[in-house]
C-alpha positions as CSV (number, residue, x, y, z in Angstrom):
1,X,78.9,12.1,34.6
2,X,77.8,8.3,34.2
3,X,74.7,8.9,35.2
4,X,73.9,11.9,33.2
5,X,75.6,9.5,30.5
6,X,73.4,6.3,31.2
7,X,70.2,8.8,31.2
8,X,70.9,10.5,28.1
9,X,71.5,6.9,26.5
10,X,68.1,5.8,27.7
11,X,66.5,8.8,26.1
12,X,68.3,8.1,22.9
13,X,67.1,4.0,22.9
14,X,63.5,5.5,23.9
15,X,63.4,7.7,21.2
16,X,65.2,5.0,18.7
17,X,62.4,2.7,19.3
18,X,59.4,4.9,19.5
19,X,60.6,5.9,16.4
20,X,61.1,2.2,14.6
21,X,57.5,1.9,15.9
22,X,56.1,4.8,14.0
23,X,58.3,4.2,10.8
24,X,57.5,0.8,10.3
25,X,53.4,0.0,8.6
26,X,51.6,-1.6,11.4
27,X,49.0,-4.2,9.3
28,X,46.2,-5.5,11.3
29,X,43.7,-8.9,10.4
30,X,40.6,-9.8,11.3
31,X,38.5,-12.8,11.0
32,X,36.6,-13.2,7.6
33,X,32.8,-11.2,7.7
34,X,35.1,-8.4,9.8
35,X,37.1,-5.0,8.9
36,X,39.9,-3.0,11.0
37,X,38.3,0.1,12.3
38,X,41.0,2.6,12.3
39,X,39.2,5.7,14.2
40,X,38.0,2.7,17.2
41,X,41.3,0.7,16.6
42,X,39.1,-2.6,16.3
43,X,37.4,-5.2,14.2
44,X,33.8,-4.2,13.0
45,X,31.4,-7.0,11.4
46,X,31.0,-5.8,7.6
47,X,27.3,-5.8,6.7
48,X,27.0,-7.3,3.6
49,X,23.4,-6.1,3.0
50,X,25.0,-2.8,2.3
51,X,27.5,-3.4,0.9
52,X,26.7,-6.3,-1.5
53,X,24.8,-5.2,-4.1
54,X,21.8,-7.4,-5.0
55,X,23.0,-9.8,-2.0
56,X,19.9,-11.3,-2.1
57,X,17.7,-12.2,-4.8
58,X,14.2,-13.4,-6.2
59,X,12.2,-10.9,-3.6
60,X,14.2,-12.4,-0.5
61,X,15.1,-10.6,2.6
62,X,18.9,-9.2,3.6
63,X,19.8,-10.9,6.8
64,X,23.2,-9.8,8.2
65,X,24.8,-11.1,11.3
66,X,28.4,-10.8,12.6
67,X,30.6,-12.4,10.2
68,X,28.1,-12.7,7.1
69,X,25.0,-12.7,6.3
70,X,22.0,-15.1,4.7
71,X,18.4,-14.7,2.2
72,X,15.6,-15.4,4.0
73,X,12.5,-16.2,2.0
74,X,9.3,-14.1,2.6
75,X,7.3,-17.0,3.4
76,X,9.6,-18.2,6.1
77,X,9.7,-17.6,9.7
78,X,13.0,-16.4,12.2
79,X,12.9,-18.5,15.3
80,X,14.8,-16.0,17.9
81,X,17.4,-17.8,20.3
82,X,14.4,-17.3,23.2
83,X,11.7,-19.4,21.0
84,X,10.1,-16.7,19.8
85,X,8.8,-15.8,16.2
86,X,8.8,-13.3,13.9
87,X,7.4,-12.2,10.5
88,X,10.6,-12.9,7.2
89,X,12.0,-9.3,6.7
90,X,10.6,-7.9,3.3
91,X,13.8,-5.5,3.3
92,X,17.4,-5.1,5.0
93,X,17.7,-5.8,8.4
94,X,20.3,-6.9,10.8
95,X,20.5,-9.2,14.0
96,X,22.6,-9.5,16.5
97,X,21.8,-13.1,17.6
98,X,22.1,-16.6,15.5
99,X,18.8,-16.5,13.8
100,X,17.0,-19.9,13.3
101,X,14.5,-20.4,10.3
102,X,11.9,-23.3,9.0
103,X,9.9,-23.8,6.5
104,X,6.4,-23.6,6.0
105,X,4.2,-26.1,5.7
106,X,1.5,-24.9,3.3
107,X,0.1,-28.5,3.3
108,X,-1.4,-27.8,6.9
109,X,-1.5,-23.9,6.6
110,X,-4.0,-24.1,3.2
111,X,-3.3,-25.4,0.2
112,X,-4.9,-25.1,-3.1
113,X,-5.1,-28.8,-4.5
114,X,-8.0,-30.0,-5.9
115,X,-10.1,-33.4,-4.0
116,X,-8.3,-35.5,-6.1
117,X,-5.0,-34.2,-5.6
118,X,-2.8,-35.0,-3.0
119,X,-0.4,-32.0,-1.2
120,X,3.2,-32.4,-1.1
121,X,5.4,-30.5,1.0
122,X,8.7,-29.6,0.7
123,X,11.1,-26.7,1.3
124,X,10.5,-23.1,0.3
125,X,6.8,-24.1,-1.3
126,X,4.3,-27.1,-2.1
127,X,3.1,-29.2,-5.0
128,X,-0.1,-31.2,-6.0
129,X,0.3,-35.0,-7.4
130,X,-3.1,-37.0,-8.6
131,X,-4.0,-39.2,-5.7
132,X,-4.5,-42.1,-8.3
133,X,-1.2,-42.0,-10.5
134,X,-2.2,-44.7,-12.5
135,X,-2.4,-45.2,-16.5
136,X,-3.7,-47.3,-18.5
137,X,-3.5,-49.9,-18.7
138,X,-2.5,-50.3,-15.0
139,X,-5.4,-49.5,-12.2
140,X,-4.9,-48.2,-8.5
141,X,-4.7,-51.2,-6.0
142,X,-3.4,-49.4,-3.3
143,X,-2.2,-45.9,-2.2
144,X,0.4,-44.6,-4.3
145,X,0.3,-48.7,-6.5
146,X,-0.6,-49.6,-9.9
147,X,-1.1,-53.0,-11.2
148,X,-1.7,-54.4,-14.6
149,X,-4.4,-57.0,-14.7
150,X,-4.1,-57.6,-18.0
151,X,-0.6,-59.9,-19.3
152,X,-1.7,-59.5,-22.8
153,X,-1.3,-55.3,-22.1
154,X,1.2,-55.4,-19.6
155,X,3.6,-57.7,-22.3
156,X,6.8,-56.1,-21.8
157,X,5.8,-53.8,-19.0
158,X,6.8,-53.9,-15.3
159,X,3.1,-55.9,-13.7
160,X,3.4,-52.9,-11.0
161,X,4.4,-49.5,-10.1
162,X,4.8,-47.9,-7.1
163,X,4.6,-43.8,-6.7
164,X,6.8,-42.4,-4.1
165,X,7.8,-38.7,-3.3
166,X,10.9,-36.8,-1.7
167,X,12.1,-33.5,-0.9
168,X,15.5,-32.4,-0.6
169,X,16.8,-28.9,0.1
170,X,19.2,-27.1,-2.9
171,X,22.8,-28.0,-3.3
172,X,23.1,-30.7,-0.5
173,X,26.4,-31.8,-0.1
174,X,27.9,-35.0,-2.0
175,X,28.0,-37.9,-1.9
176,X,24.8,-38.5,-0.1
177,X,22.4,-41.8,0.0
178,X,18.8,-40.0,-0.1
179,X,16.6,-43.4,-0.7
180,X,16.3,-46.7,0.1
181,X,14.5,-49.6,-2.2
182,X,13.3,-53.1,-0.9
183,X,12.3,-56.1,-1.8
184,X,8.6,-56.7,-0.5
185,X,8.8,-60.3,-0.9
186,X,11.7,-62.9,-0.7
187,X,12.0,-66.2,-2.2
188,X,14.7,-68.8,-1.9
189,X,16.9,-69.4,-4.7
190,X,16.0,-65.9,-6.6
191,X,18.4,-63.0,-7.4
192,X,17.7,-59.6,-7.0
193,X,19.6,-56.9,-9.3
194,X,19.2,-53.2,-9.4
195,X,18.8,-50.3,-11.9
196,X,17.7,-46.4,-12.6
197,X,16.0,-47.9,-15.7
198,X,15.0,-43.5,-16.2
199,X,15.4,-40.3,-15.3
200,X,18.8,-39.9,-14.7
201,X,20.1,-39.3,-18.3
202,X,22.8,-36.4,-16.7
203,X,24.5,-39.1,-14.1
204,X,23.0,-36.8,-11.0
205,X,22.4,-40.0,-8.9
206,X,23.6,-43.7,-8.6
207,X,21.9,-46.7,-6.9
208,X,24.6,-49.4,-5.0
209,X,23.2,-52.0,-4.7
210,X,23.5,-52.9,-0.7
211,X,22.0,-56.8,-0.7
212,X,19.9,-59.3,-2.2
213,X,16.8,-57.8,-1.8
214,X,17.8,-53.6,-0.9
215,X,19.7,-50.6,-2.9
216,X,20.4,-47.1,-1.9
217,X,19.7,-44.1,-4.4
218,X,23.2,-42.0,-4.1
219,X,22.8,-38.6,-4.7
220,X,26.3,-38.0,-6.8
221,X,26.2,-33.9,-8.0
222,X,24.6,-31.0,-6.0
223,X,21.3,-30.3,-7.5
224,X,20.2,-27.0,-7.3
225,X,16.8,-25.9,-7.3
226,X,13.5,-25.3,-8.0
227,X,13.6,-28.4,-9.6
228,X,11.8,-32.2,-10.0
229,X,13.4,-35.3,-10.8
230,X,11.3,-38.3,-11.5
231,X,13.7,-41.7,-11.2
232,X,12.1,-44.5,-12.3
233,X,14.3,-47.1,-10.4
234,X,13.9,-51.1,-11.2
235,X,14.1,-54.3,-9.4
236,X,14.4,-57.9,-11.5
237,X,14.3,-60.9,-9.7
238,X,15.3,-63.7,-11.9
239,X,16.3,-67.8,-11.5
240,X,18.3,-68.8,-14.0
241,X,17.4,-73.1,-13.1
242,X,13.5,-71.8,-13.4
243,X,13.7,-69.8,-16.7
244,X,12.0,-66.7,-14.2
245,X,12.2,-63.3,-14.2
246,X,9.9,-60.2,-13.6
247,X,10.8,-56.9,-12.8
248,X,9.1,-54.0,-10.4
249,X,9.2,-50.2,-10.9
250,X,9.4,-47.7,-8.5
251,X,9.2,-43.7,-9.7
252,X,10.3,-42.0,-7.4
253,X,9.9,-38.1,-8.1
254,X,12.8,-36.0,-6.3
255,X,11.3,-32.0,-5.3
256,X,14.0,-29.7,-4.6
257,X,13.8,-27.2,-3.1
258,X,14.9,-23.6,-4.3
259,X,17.0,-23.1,-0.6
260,X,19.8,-24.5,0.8
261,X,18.0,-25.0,4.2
């Protein structure tokens, strides 16, 4: 009897929990990028491509790869994890490895600038800049520097300019310093100050001033591209005991890029 009583017990705690266990709504997670499969009672990687309408957009490529996916311009290359290349997917495609990509560099690849136009390079495309920047009345005394030779023009007027160019990529992270300006030349007993005398009318960027004769350009909101910035960013050097004080101009025009890579 008590062990026909202890068996039937058993069956009844058996059945009790298998029971619980069917009762009760089982809920499953996976990591984000991933769904529950319930006919292979697993996580699957959700393909965005399909299921994301217009995903991607200005004529890029679909890339999907477990756990999300990324646009790859048509004019870019995938870098495989073995080193080798291949052609930017026109349409939908998925891969299975961590895909790599650069840009570009239409600069050396053939592009269509005139003699006297300089190529710039940056990411997703290229641009052409006048080799001689200057206007009058300043004249080119240098690569990329215009002087005044004339005080009677020049009266109020920075005696030089200096032409420089950068690229970032689209919506870089913030804060970030992006530029440095220095003082050429340093003489005793004068003070350096520091100002974006242009350019920077919606407060995108901020220059700290880091010494006596240097200043970093903070970059202080994403900027989003295609787009150009031209800073013009100022150094005085003054002596209050000598009555001095002239100023130097640097414009600095800021490409970025329509990607985030």
């Amino acid at each position: 009897m008590e062990t026909l009583q202890i068996f039937l017990q058993l069956n009844v705690l058996i059945f009790m929990v298998s029971a619980q266990q069917v009762d009760e709504p089982v809920t499953y997670s996976c990591t984000e990028g991933y769904e529950f499969n319930v006919e292979d009672q697993e996580c699957k990687d959700i393909n965005e491509c399909d299921t994301l309408p217009g995903a991607c957009k200005g004529g890029m490529g679909c890339i999907n790869h477990y756990g999300g996916y990324f646009c790859l311009p048509q004019n870019a290359q995938i870098i495989i994890s073995n080193g080798e290349e291949e052609p930017a997917p026109t349409t939908t495609t998925h891969v299975d490895v961590l895909v790599l990509f650069t840009d570009i560099n239409e600069c050396e690849t053939g592009a269509n600038c005139r003699e006297d136009q300089m190529c710039w390079n940056y990411f997703g495309g290229y641009r052409c800049y006048p080799r001689n920047p200057c206007q009058e009345p300043y004249v080119q005394t240098g690569e990329g520097r215009c002087s005044c030779q004339s005080l009677s023009a020049c009266r109020g007027l920075p005696p030089s300019i200096v032409y420089k160019y950068m690229s970032i990529t689209s919506e870089r992270s913030v804060p970030a310093d992006i530029f440095q300006i220095q003082a050429t030349s340093v003489f005793p007993n004068m003070h350096n100050t520091f100002r974006i005398k242009a350019g920077n009318e919606d407060g995108q960027f901020f220059l700290r001033r880091s010494s006596n004769v240097n200043a970093m350009l903070v970059m202080t909101r994403p900027l989003i591209g295609p787009r150009e910035h031209v800073l013009d960013l100022e150094m005085v050097t003054q002596n209050s005991a000598l009555s001095y004080r002239s100023s130097s101009l640097l414009r600095l025009t800021v490409i970025v890029g329509p990607y985030v890579f």
